[in-house]
Every structure is written in C-alpha cells, then in structure tokens.
N, C-alpha and C positions, 0 to 999 in steps of 0.2 A: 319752180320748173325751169325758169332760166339760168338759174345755178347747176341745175343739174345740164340741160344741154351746155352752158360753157363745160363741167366737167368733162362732158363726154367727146367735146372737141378737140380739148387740151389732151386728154387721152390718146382721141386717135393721130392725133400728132408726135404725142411722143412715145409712140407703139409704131408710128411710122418710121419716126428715125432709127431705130433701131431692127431691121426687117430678119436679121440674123435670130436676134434674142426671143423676138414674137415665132417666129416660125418654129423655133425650137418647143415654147411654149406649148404651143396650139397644139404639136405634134403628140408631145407626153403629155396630154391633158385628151387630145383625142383617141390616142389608143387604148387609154383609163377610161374612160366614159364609154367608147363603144365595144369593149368589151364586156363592161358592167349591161350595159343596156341588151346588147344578144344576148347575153346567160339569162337576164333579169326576163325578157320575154321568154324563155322556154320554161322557166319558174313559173313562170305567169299563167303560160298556156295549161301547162302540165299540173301543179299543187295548185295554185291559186286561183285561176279560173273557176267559177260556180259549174255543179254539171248541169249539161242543159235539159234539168227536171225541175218541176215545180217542186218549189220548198227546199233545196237539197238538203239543207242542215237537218233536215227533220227525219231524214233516212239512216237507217242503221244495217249494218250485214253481220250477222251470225255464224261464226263455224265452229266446228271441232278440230280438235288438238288432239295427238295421239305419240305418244314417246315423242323423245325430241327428234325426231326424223323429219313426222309431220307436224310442222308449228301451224296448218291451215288445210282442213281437212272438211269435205262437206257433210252436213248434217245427215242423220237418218230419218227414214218415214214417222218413226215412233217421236222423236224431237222434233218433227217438222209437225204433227198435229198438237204436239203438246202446244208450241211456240203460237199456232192459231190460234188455239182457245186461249191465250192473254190479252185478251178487249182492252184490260186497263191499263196494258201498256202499247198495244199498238190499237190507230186508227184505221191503220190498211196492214196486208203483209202479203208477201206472194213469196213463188218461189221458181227457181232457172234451175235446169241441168249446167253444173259450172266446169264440165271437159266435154269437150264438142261430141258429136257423132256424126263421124265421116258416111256421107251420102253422096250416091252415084243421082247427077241432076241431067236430064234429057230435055230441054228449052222444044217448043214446037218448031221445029223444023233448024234448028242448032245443033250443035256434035257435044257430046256426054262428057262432061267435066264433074269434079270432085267435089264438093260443099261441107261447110262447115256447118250441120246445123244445129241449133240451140235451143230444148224444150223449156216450153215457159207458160207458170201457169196461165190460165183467161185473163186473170187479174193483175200480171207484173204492170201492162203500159200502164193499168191506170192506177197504182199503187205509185210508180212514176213520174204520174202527172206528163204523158207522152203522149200524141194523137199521131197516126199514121198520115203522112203526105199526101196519101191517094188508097182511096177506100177506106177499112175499116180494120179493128184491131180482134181479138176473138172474143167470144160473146159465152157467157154460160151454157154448157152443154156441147161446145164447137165440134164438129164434127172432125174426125180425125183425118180427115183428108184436108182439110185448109193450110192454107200456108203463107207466112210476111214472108218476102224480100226487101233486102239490105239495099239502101239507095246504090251503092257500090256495086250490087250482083245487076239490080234491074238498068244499069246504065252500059255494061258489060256483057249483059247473056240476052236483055229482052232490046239493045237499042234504044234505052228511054221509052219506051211506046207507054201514051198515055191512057192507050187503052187495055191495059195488060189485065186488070182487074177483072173476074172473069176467068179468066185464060186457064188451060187446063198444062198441066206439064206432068211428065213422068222423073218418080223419084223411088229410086231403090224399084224399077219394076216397076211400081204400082202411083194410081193417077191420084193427084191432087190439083188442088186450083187455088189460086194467086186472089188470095184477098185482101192483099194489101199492100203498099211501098213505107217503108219507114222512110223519115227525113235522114237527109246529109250527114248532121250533126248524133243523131244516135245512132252508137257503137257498145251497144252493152248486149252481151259481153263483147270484148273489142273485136274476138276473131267470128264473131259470127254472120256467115254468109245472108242466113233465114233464120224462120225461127216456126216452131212446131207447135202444136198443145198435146196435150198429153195423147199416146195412142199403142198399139203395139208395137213402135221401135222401140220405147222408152222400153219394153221389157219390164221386170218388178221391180226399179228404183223406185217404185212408189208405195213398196207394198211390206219389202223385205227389206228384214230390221237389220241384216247385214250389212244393207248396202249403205256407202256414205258418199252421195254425188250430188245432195242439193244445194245449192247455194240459197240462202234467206234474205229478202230485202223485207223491212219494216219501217213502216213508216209512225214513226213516235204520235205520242198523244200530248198535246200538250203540258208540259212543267215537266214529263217524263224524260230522265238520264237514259245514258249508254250505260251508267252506271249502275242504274237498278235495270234492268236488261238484263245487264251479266249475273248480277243476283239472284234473278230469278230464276234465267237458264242456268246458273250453276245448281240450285234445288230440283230443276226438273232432272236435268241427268243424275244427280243423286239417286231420285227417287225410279229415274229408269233402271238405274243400277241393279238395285234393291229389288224393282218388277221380273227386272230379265236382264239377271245378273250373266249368262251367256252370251250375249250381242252387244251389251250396253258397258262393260266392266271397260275403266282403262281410260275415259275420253275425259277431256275438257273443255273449258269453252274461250271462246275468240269473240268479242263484242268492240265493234268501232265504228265510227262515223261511214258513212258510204264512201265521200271523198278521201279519207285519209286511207280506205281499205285500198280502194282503187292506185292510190299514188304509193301505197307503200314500200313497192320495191326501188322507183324511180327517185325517191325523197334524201335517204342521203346524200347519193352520188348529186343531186342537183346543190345541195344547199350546199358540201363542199364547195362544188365547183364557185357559187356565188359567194361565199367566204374569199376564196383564193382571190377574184378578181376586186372586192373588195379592198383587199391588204393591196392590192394592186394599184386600186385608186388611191389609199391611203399613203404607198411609197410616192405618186405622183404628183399628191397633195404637198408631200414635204420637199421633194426635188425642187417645186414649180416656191415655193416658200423659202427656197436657200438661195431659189437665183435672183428671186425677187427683192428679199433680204441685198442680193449683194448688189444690186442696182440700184436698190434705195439708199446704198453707202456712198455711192458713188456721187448722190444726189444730195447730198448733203449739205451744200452752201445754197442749192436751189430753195432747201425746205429752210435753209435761216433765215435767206432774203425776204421769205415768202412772209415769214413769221415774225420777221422785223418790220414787213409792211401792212403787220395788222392780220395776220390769216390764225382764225383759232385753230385750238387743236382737233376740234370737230369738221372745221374744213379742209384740214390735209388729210384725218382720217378719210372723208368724203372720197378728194380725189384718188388716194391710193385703192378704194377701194371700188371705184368706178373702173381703175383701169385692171382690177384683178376680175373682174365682173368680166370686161371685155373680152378679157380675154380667156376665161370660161366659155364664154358663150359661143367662143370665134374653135374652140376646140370640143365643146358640147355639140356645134351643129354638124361640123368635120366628124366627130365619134357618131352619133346620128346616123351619118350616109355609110361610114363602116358599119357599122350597125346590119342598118336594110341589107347592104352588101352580102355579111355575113350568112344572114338569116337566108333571105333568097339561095345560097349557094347550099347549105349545110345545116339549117336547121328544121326538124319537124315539119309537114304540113299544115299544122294548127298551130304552129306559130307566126305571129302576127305581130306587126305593131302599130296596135291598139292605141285607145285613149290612157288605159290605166300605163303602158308600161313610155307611150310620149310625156305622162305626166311625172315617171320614175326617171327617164331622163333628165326633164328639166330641172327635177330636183334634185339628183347628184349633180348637175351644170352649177344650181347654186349653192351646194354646199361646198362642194370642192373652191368656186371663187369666193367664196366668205373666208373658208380654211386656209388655205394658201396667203390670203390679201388680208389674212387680219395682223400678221407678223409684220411684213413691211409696214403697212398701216399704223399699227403702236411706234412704231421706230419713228416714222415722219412723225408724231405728236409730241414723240419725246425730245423734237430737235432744242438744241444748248442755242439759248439767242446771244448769250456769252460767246458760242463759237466766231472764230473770227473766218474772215470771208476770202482771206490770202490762202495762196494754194499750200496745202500741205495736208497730211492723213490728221484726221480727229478719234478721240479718243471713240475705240469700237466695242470696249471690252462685253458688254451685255448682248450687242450683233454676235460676237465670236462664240458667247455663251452659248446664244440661239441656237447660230449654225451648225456647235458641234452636237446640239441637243437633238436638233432635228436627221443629220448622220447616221445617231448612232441609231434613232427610230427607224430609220430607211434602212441599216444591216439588220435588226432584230427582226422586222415585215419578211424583209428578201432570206433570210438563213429558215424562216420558219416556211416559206415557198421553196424553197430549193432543197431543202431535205423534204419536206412530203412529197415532192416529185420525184426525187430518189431514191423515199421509199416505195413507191409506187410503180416506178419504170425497174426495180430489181426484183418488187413482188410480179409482174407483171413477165419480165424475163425469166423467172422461175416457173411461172404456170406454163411461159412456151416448151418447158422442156419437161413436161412430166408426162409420162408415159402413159396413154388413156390407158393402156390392157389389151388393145387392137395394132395392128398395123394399118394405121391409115391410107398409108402412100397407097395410087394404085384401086380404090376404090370409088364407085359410082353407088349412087343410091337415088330411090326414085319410089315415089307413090304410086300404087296400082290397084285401080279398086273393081274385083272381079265379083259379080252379082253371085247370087246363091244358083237362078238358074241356069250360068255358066260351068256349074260342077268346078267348084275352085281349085278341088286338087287335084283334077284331070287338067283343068287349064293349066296351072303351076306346071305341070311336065311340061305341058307344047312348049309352055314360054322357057322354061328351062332349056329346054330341048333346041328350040332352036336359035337361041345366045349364046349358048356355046354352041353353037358352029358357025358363026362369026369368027372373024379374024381379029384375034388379041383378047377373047374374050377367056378368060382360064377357068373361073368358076361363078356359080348364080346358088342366090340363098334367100330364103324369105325370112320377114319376123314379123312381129305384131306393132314394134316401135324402132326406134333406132337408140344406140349409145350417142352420149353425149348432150342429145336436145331431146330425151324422154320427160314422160310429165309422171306425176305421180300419179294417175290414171288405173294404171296398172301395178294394181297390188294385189296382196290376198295376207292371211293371217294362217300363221301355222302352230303347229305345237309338235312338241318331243317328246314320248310319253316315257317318266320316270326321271325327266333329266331336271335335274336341282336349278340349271339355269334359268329355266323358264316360268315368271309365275304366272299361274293361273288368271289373276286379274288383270292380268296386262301381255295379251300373247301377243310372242313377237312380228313382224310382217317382214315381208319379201317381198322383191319386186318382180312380177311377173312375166318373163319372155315368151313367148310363141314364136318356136323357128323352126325351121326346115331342116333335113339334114344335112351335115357339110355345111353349116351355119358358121360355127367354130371354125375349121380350116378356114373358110374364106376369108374370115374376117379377119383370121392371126392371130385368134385368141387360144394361147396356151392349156392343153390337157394336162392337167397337174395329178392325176389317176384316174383309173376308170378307162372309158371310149366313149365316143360320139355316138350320136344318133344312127340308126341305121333306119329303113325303109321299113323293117315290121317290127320297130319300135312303134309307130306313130297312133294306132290306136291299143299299145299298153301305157299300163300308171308307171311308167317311169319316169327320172327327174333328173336334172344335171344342177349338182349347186357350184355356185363359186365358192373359192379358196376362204375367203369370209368367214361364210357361214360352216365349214367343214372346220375352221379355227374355234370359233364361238363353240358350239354345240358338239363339236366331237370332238375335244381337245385333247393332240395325244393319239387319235387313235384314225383307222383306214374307215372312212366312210362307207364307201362304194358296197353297195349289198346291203346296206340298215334301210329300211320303213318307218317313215315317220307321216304324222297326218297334216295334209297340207290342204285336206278341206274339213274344218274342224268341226262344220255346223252341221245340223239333222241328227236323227235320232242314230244315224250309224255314217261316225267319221268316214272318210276318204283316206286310203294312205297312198303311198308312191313310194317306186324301190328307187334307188338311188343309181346309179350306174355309171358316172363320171363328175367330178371335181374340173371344175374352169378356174383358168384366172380370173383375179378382181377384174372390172370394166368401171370406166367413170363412167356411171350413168344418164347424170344431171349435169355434166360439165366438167373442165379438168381441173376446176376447184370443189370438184364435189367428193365426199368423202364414201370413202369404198360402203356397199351395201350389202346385205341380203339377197343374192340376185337366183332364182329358180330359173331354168328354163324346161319348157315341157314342146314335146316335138308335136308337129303339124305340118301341112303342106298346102294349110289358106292363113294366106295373113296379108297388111296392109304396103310392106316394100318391101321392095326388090332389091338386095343387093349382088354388085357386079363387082369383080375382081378384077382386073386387066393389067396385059401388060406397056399398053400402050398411055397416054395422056388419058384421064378418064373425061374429062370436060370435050372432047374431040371425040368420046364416041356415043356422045349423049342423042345425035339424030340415028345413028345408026342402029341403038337399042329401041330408041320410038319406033323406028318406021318396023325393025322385026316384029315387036307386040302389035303392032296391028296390023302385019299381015295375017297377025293369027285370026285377030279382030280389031275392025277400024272404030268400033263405039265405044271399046275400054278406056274410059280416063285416064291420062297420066297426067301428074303433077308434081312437085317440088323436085324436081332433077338438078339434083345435086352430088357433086363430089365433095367425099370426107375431109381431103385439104381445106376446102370451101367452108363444111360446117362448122370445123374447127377452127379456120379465122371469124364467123358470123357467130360463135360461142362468147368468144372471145373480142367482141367489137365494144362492147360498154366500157369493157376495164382497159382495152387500147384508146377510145375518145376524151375517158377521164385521163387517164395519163400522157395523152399530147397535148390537150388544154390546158392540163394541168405543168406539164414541163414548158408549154409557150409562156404561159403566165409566171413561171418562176425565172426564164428567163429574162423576161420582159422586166420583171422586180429587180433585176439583179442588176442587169443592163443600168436602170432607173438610182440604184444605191450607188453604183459605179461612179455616175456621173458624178451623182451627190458627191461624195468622199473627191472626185477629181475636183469639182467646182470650189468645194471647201479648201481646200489644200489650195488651189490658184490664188484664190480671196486672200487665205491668209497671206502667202507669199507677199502679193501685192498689198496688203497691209502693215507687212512688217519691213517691205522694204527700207527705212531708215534704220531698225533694229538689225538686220543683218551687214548694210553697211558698215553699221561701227562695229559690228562681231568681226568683220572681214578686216577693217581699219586695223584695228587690236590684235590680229596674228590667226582668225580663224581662218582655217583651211576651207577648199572645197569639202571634203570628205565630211569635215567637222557640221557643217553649215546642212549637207543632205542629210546626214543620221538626224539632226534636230528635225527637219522636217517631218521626214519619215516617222521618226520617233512620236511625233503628234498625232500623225494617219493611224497607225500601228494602234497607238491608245484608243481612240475613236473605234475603230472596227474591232479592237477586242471588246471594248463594253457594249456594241452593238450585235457584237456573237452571243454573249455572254446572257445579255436579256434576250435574244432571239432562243439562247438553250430554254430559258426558263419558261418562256411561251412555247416554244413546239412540246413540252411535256405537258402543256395541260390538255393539249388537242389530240393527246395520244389514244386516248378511246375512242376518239371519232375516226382515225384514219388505222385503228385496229379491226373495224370489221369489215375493213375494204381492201386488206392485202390477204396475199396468201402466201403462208409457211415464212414471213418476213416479222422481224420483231421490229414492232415501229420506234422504241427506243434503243435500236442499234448504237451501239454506242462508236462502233468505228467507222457506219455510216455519217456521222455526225460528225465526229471526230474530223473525215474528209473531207465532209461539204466545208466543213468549217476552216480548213486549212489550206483548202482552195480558194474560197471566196478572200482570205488572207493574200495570197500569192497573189491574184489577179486586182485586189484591191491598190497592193503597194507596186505591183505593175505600171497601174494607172494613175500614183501618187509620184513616181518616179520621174514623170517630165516636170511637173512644178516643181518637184524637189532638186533640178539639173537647171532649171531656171533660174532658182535661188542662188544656188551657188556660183552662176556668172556675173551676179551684181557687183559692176563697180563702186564699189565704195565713192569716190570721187563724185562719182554722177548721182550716188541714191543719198549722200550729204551736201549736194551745190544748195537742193531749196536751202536751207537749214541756213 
C-alpha cells in the first residue's frame, strides 16, 4: 500500500508539472467517456432496463403479418381463442386493444378533453404481474362502466385526489366510475390515457374474424420458447386457413420477447449511435496513447536512472500506469458531470443515472486508463540500462512503430465516423426535399372530437361555417387521420373481380381515408382524373383512389366509372364506383413508400384541417376560441401546423444525424491531433537526421516533402483500413437511410479526400518547422 501511495504522489506531481499536457488529457478523455456514458444511459433506460412487470423475460407478444406493408398486424378473435386454449405453452395470457380509441373525457366539474383509451382484457395486469396504486384492477365479469387512470391523467384532470376512487365521470356521453390509479412507472400501452374492459365501444373486435386489433401478451410456462410459440401459432393459422379460408388466407406470424417487441423500433438507431461513440472513445484511447507514448520518450534518462537504481520492470510498469489511471479518472469524473449535464438537458424522462450505468462509467474510466497507459507502460520497461544518460535523442524506432500504428487506427475509426454521418446528413437532406403529395405550407390541423349527440355533420357545417369567416382563413376540411403521422389503424381489404393481379389468398389492402368534401383542394393534393367529392356524394358508394392504385390494378387504362368491391366480406360484397384518381400522399412519413390509399367521403371525422393565408401557428387561438363559440365543451387537442408535423416526422432521423455528425467530428478533430502530435514527435526526433540532410545540400522544399511524405503514408493506410471497415457496417446503416446507397463511392471517395487535405493542413507546420532547423544548432550536441 505504501508503494502504491508514493506512486500516486510521484504521479500527481509529475501530472502537475505539466498542467498543459494533463488538461488536454482530461479534456479528450472527458468528452469520450461522457458521451459514452449519456448514449449508454438512454440504452439503458430504453433496451436494457427490465420492464417494470413481474418476470419480464417470461412474457412474449403475438402478431400477425400480412404482405410486406404490414410486418405487425393484430391478431384476430378466431387466433386470439385458439392462442387461450394453449395451457402447455402459456401460464397466463390476455389481451389489449393495440390502436387507441379516441374518447371524449368530462372529469367532475373539469372541461372535456380527448383520451386515449385502451381495452384490456380483466386479466392483462395480472398476466403482468402489476397492482394498481390506488384501488383495484378489473375483476371477472367487470362491469362496463369501470374504468383505470394513467398516473399521468389522474395527476392532470383529477389533481392527485386521493380519493378519486369511487368517482363517477362522463366518457363518450355516458357515466363510468374511477376504479382505479395505475403506478408512475406503467405505460403499456405507452399512449394510453385509461384503460377499459371489454364493452360496447369495443364494437365486434372481439367477435369478427375480420377484424385484426388485438394485441397478445403471454406469459410462458416454464422450459417453454418463443420458439415453439411461433410453432404452434404458425399451425394454428394454418389450420384457420383451412377452417375459414375467407377471413384467415394470407397471415402470418410475429413471436418475440415482450422487451424486444416493445424496443423494436428504437434498437437500431440506439445501438448505432453507441457503436459511434464507442469508435469515439476508442480514437481517444489511442490519441491519449500517442501523447503519452511521446512523454514517456522524453522521459527517458528518467526511466534509465530509475533502472540503474534497481527499479524492475514491474515497478515502472506500476508507475506508468498509476498515472494513466489518474488521469482516467481525473477525465471519467469531468465526462460524468457532462454526462448528468447532457441527460438533464436532452435526454428522455426515464433516463437516469443509475447504479447500473455509474457502474458502465467507471468501467470505460478503467478501460480506457488500462488502454491508453499500457503503451507507454511497456516502453518505460523496455528502457536500454546501456542507454547513456548524456543528452542526446535514443534509439525510438519500435515508439515510432507504435505511434504511426496507433494514427493510422485513429484515421480508419474517424473515416468510418465521418462518412456514416455523411451518409446520413445526405440521406437526411434528401427526405427534406421529397414531396409528401400535399402542400404543406399554410396548413393548421387540430383534433376535434364531436359526440354522436352533437349530430356531427350538422356540427361539421357550423364549424366549417364559421372559420371561414374568419380573417385569413381560405378553406376547412375534415378526415379520419392525417398524412404523414397516420397509423395503420385504418385499413380495409379489397378485391378486383377478374383481375389477374390479384390473388385470391392474399387480397390486397388499402388504406382507408374519411374526408369531407373539398378535402383534396385544401390540402393541395392533385386530381389526376375524375372530380372531388361533392355534398350528395356523401351518403353514395363512391370512392376516390390515388394514382397508386389506378397504376397497379388498371394499368393502362381510365379508372374513373369501374366498381370494384371494397368490402369483400358477407354473403353479398360491397362495391364502390370509382369517380376521381388522387395523387400519391406519404402516408406514414416522407420515408414511407407510396400506398394503396381510398378515400370515401363524410362529414364526421376526427380533424380539422385549415388552410390559411396567413402564419398558421398565429391562428391556432383564434380557431379554438371560434369552435367553441359554437360549443365550449368540445375538446380540442393536438393543434398543430403541417410545417410542424413535418419536422416532429422527421425528429429521430435529425438527432441521429447530429449526434451522429458531432461524434464524427469529435473523431476527426481527435485523428487530427493524432497525425499533428505524430508528425511533431517525429520532427523532434529526427532532429539530428535533418540537420545533416540540411548540412549535405538539402533544401527547405526537399526536407517538407520528406515530412509530408510520412503524414501522407500514415493517413492513406488509415483511409484505406477505414474503406475496409465502413463496408462491413454497410447493412447496418442501409436500413437507416433513405434513397442514399451507403457504399457511395464518391461519397467516400470525398470524405476521404478531405480528411487528406485537412490532415496535411495540420502536418504542414511541423513540416515548416523542420525545415528551419539549423544544422549548426541540431549537430552542436553531437
């Protein structure tokens, strides 16, 4: 122990004299570490975190698959009993309504606001392993009038009241009562306000084999797979097939852990991003390894004397790596507080730092000082007791090795960061310029949820009625969903009858619009044939398809006037006359690829869309306060402008690609130095070699090309293995761009000819330094 405190005195003393080299240290060792540590906690929070259910591992979800549009579709009634009756593979199982159902909520003596609520059979909490915070969960036979709130609703609409339990409230019209608070921490599903049991909103998703909205949680039996799961429900749908080959033909099945179904979409984009800072720490590892390297050359007669006074090799590896320890840790605690910093400003609410991710800390603190401090480390043991102790350079050759080994590591990290982020920020500049199918500019949109015994499309006029006559308001249009953030919610399944396209076991789907007329014009969605909707359209079968679908199915030929059945089920289809061709719309995002889209006219649906000519975010009070002159108890909610949607569309793929461009900078920055540090060292190490090159007749000119000419090498075999690692990561950052090919070759080609140009930039003053060495002065030791 007393060995180790003198090391660690000797340390901080000779980390003091130097306050230049340590600062710099600490500094790329702290913005490595606490970048690692912020990414690592929202890893943490988000995949890694257990969910807070009893058992989680032992939970599995269930869906259906249906063409590849939908890779996750909900089960039907017919598969949702089949899946019960499997005892020997589950011990518990339940089942949620997994797309919300917007409810108008009336709190006792509160103003009527929008809910998201969530049916869920009696038995989810406790298939779960969940207890509600206050009161009870629902019980066999519940009466359809009870109802959970979300810790979130009952802290927002009841004020916390601890006596709420009890409490009666109006939902959709009609009265239910509050029996119960979920905890804080449960959000399953995540958007759900409440939660319901089964009743008549629920309507026949419980009955009708058409429908596909249940979501399946099971809770395994022990020694039982996910594996044999999917097994089995792939033979039950077989055999539904087979039963009722009409409802059942076409599906498949989706079996995964509960945790991994839930994280699924959030898992790549996180684990790149913790890859990226990774390479991050690993270019800081070897920067902080080249400067350390070049201090311990410097230190050289220190470590002879040392070893001529009896010091083994195990005790200067000691000290060296006491002080690479130090100064880990002196940049671990500094990364740390960016860290917290970080998190508090920008990341999730359920990100925390924990014991698990203090403890992911301190172990990149000590890997990073092991890695870094084991280079100089070997160097001090290897010190020549032969060297003599008069001033003059000693032989470095196996340091210079190191040095340029570790370079060319630090370009291959940084070229493999700097072109994913240039793949990313070009895939990224490409989605900003793709035309949803709409004119965005200029539009307001907004939830409005009108009760049945409001007569919704007598109400739909008032409100129509009187927003335009407002000032800047030009047009108002309703629909069921909006472009761009719809869910697959809304579908339906159609057939063509005669057409070769379509087969029978797999009929195609569409997705389904309800809009109002003058939907099209507002919105600046192009009539490609046909007309609009008119007023005594709205209760005939007819049908507006987009350009899509008039491609597919009538290829070649004028839609407009053909009937096809677009409700296939019962003993006598449905048809619809067809009467106008739309442009494509993104439906799902401006990365989402064009769909099947129907629209069938109405004049009740869920928003409002508003046209203007003026800011549409500036007339967002002045459309509230009209709707409820009409009526003050109509909820509104999500009041938003399409500018707006369209950047919160677009928000994942803009935070991965500025994390991801700060870090590739940050890498780059980090190689930079590296290659400058290298190139300095060496200068100062060859100083008596350049002397006599200068002695001997060489030029300035002559003396900077040699330099150069060593950086130059260095950074081309650090592109070169950088080309050969960005190819193997090319699948992983192909399903994160769009219309971009991730092995661009003149993207590459650029990153790589840049990071050239700026490298010999920064090789350029030690290379101007060189060639002012006096000869006379760099041959006097000698």
């Amino acid at each position: 122990m007393g060995g180790l405190l003198q090391d660690l005195r000797y340390a901080l003393r000779m980390l003091g004299r130097a306050p230049g080299f340590t600062a710099v240290v600490v500094l790329t060792l702290a913005l490595s570490i606490g970048a690692n540590t912020a990414i690592f906690s929202v890893v943490h929070a988000t995949l890694l975190k257990p969910l807070p259910f009893h058992n989680p591992a032992s939970l599995v979800a269930v869906w259906d698959t249906y063409l590849p549009q939908y890779p996750q579709l909900g089960i039907s009634p017919l598969e949702l009993e089949g899946l019960q009756g499997e005892a020997r593979l589950f011990a518990q199982s339940a089942w949620y309504r997994h797309v919300p159902k917007d409810l108008q909520l009336m709190p006792p003596g509160g103003e009527a606001t929008e809910v998201h609520a969530a049916f869920i059979s009696e038995n989810l909490l406790a298939t779960l392993g969940v207890t509600p915070a206050l009161g009870r969960g629902f019980a066999t036979n519940e009466p359809v009038s009870s109802l959970l709130l979300s810790h979130r609703l009952w802290q927002t609409q009841f004020s916390s009241d601890l006596k709420v339990i009890g409490r009666g409230v109006r939902l959709n019209e009609q009265d239910y009562t509050v029996v119960g608070v979920m905890p804080a921490a449960y959000q399953f599903p995540d958007w759900a306000d409440l939660w319901l049991p089964k009743g008549p909103l629920l309507a026949d998703e419980l009955t009708n084999p058409v429908r596909h909205s249940l979501g399946f949680i099971g809770r395994l039996q022990p020694g039982v797979t996910t594996a044999q799961v999917d097994q089995r429900f792939t033979a039950l749908c077989r055999r539904l097939t087979a039963e009722h080959p009409t409802t059942s033909r076409g599906f498949g099945s989706l079996v995964s852990g509960l945790q991994d179904d839930l994280t699924a979409k959030q898992c790549p984009v996180l684990l790149l991003l913790l890859g990226a800072v990774a390479l991050v720490l690993l270019i800081a590892c070897a920067n902080v390894a080249s400067l350390l390297l070049a201090r311990a050359s410097r230190r050289t007669q220190e470590m002879s004397v040392r070893a001529a006074l009896g010091a083994g090799a195990w005790r200067m590896i000691r000290q060296m790596l006491t002080e690479s320890l130090l100064l880990a840790f002196a940049g671990g605690a500094a990364g740390f507080l960016m860290a917290a910093w970080a998190i508090a400003l920008f990341a999730p609410e359920s990100t925390q730092l924990n014991a698990p991710v203090i403890a992911f800390s301190v172990a990149a603190t000590l890997f990073t000082g092991v890695i870094f401090g084991l280079a100089p480390a070997l160097h001090a043991a290897r010190t020549d007791l032969n060297a003599t102790i008069r001033p003059g350079p000693s032989k470095a050759s196996r340091t210079a090795t190191t040095h340029s080994s570790l370079v060319v590591v630090e370009f291959a990290l940084a070229l493999v960061l700097v072109a994913g982020s240039g793949i990313l920020v070009k895939s990224f500049l490409r989605l900003m310029h793709v035309d949803p199918g709409f004119r965005t500019q200029g539009l307001l949109t907004m939830r409005v949820s009108i009760p049945s015994s409001r007569k919704p499309a007598e109400f739909y006029h008032r409100i129509q009625e009187k927003l335009q006559s407002e000032t800047g308001i030009q047009a108002v249009a309703a629909a069921n969903t909006l472009p761009l953030v719809a869910n697959r919610a809304f579908s339906i399944r159609f057939n063509v009858p005669g057409s070769p396209l379509i087969h029978p076991d797999s009929l195609p789907s569409a997705e389904l619009r309800i809009v109002s007329p003058g939907y099209l014009q507002t919105l600046g969605i192009p009539l490609k044939a046909g007309r609009e909707f008119t007023e005594r359209d709205v209760n005939d079968s007819v049908v507006i398809i987009n350009e899509t679908t008039a491609r597919r199915f009538w290829p070649g030929d004028d839609p407009v006037g053909r009937k096809f059945v677009t409700g296939p089920w019962g003993p006598k289809p449905s048809y619809s006359t067809i009467i106008g061709v739309a442009g494509d719309v993104r439906q799902f995002g401006l990365d989402s690829e064009p769909t099947n889209d129907f629209y069938f006219p109405s004049l009740a649906a869920n928003f409002l869309i508003i046209r203007t000519t003026i800011n549409p975010d500036k007339l967002a009070n002045t459309a509230r306060q009209a709707i409820h002159s009409i009526d003050p108890a109509i909820p509104i909610s999500d009041v938003l402008s399409m500018p707006q949607i369209v950047q919160d569309t677009s928000s994942t793929r803009r935070t991965t690609m500025g994390l991801l461009t700060a870090f590739a900078s940050l890498a780059l920055l980090l190689a930079l130095i590296g290659i400058y540090g290298v190139i300095s060292w060496s200068v100062t190490q060859r100083t008596r070699e350049i002397g006599i090159r200068m002695a001997l007749g060489a030029g300035t000119r002559t003396v900077q090309r040699m330099i150069l000419r060593r950086a130059l090498l260095l950074c081309v075999a650090g592109l070169l293995l950088g080309l050969v690692a960005a190819a193997t990561l090319r699948p992983v950052i192909r399903a994160m761009v769009f219309e971009v090919n991730p092995g661009d070759p003149f993207l590459y080609a650029g990153t790589s000819a840049a990071m050239l140009v700026v490298a010999m930039a920064a090789c350029y003053f030690p290379a101007r330094r060189a060639s002012r060495v006096d000869p006379q002065i760099a041959l006097r030791w000698e």
